[in-house]
Structures are given as C-alpha cells and as structure tokens.
N, C-alpha and C positions, 0 to 999 in steps of 0.2 A: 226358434232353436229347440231342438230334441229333447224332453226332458234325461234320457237318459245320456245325452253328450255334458249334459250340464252336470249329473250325476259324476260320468265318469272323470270329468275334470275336476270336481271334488274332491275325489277320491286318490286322484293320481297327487292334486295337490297338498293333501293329506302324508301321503307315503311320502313325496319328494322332501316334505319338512321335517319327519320321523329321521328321516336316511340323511339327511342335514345334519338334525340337531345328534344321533349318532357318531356322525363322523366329528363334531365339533370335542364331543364328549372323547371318545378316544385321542384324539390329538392331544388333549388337555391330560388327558394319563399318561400318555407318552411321555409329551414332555416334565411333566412332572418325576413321573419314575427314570426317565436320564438324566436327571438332576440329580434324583435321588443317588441312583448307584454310581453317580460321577464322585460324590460326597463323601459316600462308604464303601467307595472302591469296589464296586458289586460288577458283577457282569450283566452286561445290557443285551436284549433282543427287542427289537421294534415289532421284527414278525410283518405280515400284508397289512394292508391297507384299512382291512375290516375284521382284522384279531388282534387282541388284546395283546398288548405287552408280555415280557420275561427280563424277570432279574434274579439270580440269586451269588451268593459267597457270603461270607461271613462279617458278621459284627458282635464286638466284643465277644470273641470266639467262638459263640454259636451259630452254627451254618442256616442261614435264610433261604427259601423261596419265596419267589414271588409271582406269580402265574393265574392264568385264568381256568377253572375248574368245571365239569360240566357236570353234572346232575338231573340225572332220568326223574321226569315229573311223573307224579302219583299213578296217570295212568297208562306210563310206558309209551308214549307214543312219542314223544318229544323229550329236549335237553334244555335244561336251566342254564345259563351261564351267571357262575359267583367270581369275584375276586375272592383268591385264595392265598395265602400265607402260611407257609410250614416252619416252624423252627423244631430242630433236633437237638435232644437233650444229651450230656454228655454223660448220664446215669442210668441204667434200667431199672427192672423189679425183677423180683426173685419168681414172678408169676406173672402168664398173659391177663391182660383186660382192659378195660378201658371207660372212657366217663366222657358223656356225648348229649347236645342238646341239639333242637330241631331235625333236621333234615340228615343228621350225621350218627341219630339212633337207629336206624335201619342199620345202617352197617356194622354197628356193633350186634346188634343183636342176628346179624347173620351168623355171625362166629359161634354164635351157642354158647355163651362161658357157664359155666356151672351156677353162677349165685348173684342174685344181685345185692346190693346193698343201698339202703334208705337213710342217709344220716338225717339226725333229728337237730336240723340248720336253722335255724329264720333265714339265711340267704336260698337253702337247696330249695328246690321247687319240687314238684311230684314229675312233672313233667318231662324232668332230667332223669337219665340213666348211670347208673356205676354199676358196672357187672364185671366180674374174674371167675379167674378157677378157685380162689379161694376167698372165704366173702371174711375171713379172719383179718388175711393180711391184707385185703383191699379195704376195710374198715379203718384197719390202726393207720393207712397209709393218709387216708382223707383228715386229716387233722381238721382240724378250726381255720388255722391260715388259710391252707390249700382250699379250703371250698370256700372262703372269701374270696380269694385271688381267683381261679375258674368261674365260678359265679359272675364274675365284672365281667371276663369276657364276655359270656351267656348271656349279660341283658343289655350287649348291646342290640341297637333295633336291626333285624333282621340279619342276626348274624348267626350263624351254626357253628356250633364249636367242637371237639372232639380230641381227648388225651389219647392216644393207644400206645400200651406197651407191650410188646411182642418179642419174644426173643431178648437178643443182642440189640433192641432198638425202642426209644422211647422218643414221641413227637408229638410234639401241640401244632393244632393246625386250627384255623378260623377260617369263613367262607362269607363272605359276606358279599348285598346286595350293592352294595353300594361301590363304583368304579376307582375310587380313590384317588382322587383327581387333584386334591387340593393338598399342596407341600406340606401344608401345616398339622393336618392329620394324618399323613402318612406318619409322618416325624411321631408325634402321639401314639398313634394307634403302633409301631415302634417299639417305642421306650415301653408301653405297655407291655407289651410280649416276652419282654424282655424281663422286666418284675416277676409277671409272673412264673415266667420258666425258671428261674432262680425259685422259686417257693416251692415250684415242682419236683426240683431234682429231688435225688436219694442219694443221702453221703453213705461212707464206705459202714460207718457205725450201723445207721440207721436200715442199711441193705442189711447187716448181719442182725439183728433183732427182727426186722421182717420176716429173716429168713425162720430165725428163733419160731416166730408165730405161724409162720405157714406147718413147723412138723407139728406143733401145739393144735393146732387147726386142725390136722387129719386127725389125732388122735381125738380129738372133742367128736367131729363128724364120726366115725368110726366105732366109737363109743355104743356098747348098744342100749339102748333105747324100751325097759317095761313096759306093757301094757297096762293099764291101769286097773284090770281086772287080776294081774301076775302082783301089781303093787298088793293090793287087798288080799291077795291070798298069800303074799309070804309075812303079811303082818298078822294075820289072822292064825298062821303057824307057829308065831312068835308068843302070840296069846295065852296060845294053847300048854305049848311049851311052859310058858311061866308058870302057868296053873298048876298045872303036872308039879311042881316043884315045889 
C-alpha cells in the first residue's frame, strides 16, 4: 500500500472526526439554547446545519442577544468565531467611551476617544482599557463596585469583554471562546450579566453629577497651564516687589 494513500486516509480520518465532533458540539447548543429561550420566552433561530444558534428578547427587562460573533484575526486574513452575549442598558452617560478587555480593545481604540483612564484597582489589570472624551467623568463613573463587577467578567478564561456608551445607547457585551453548550452555565453566566448590568447602570441622580463633572472637567482641561520657567519669573517679580517696599 502507497504510503501516501495511507497518508491521505489519515488525514481524511482526522477531518471526518473534527466535522463529527463539530456537529455534535453545535447540536448540543442548540438544544441547549431551545431550552433556554423556551424558559425565558426568548426568540429562537436554529439557523443551518453548521452555524450557530440565535436567541434574543428580554429578561427581567433587559433586552438579551445571543449570537455568534465573528472577529478578524491579527493578521486579517481570516475570521474567529466567539459566542457572543449583549445585554442593553436602560441608562446612558452624559459622554462617549467605553472599557474593553482582549480582543474588544482594538475597537475601542479605533474611535480615538480623547483620555484614557488607569484606576489604581488591585482587580484593574494594565492590560484593560477605559478611554472617553472625558477622562474626569469616566474616572468618577468607575467606582470601586463597577470595576469589581467588569473585572469578573474579564477573568473569565478566554473571554473579551467590552462596556461602550455612545449616544442614546449603553451595552455590555462578552465574546467568549467557549460554545456554551452546558444549561447550567448558560443559566450562570446569565444571572451574571445580569448583576452586573445593574452595577452598571447610571441613575437619574448620578447622570446629573456626572454631568456636574464633565463641565468641571473642561474647565480643569482648559485651564491654562505655566511653564515652569513663567512660574520662576513671576515669583521672582514678587521678590522684587517686596524688596522695593
């Protein structure tokens, strides 16, 4: 026998158990995710045979997706497929920006926002981004909770996270590697989202003290700024002055 018939039979029997255990895995989301949105009265799409699922509608009044997401790998040649999760927040911010870990910092950082911001967390990592048009009111916004809560989502394993608020629209979205196939951490990973979207919001108080900080913020930026050699010379005419007297 050919070594390279022996080769290609390998190979082919490699691929047939790849495309096997693929389709076993999507079946297993499927039905999972019909269970799911039978539960929470969600709308279901099965979609073909070799794409992922769709559900979304609402639970406990915030509007879900649930979808499969595609993301261009590093060297543009090709497409990642994540399980994706959006829930939409029923508060904005008084300013665009947004707070984005792995694979979901490029797209913040495409928007160009003007500032970023480093809170000094033991949960923040370096590696996360928070950038806005105003780095005042996107500081006061990150409280202590809110980067605990964001943070959890962020270390889950292989999962990219990303808050964007824009406009009239504020949403947490998660991308993760993993097909979520298993009832029991859908339900989890769930109720999670749900925590923390509630940590997230901005009440009516908290939008008008923001907003408080965003005119306080231009004015600080705006402010202008001595040279250090303009410092020394008008202390130095102060000097003078006394002397004289």
């Amino acid at each position: 026998m050919s070594i390279w018939l022996v080769l290609w039979a390998v190979i082919s029997l490699i691929l047939l158990g790849f495309l096997g255990w693929s389709l076993l895995i999507l079946y297993r989301q499927k039905k999972t995710w019909k269970a799911f949105a039978e539960k929470h009265k969600l709308r279901f799409k099965s979609n073909a045979l070799m794409e992922g699922p769709e559900m979304d509608g609402t639970i406990e009044s915030y509007k879900f997706s649930f979808f499969t997401g595609e993301h261009l790998t590093p060297d543009v040649r090709s497409t990642r497929k994540l399980t994706a999760v959006e829930v939409s927040l029923h508060s904005t911010m008084p300013i665009d920006g947004g707070i984005a870990s792995g694979g979901m910092i490029p797209f913040i950082e495409a928007l160009r926002f003007k500032a970023e911001v480093r809170p000094e967390h033991k949960s923040w990592s370096k590696a996360y981004l928070a950038a806005g048009d105003n780095r005042f009111v996107l500081g006061a916004y990150m409280t202590d909770e809110r980067i605990e809560a964001i943070t959890k989502l962020m270390k889950i394993k292989n999962a990219w996270v990303v808050l964007i608020f824009r406009g009239e629209r504020m949403l947490l979205r998660i991308d993760m590697a993993d097909p979520i196939a298993a009832p029991d951490y859908l339900e989890k990973l769930t109720v999670l989202l749900l925590k923390v979207t509630k940590i997230l919001e901005v009440s009516e108080s908290e939008y008008k003290a923001l907003k408080a900080e965003e005119a306080r913020g231009a004015m600080k930026d705006s402010a202008p700024v001595l040279e250090e050699k303009h410092v020394e010379e008008a202390a130095g005419l102060q000097l003078e002055e006394d002397s004289e007297s």
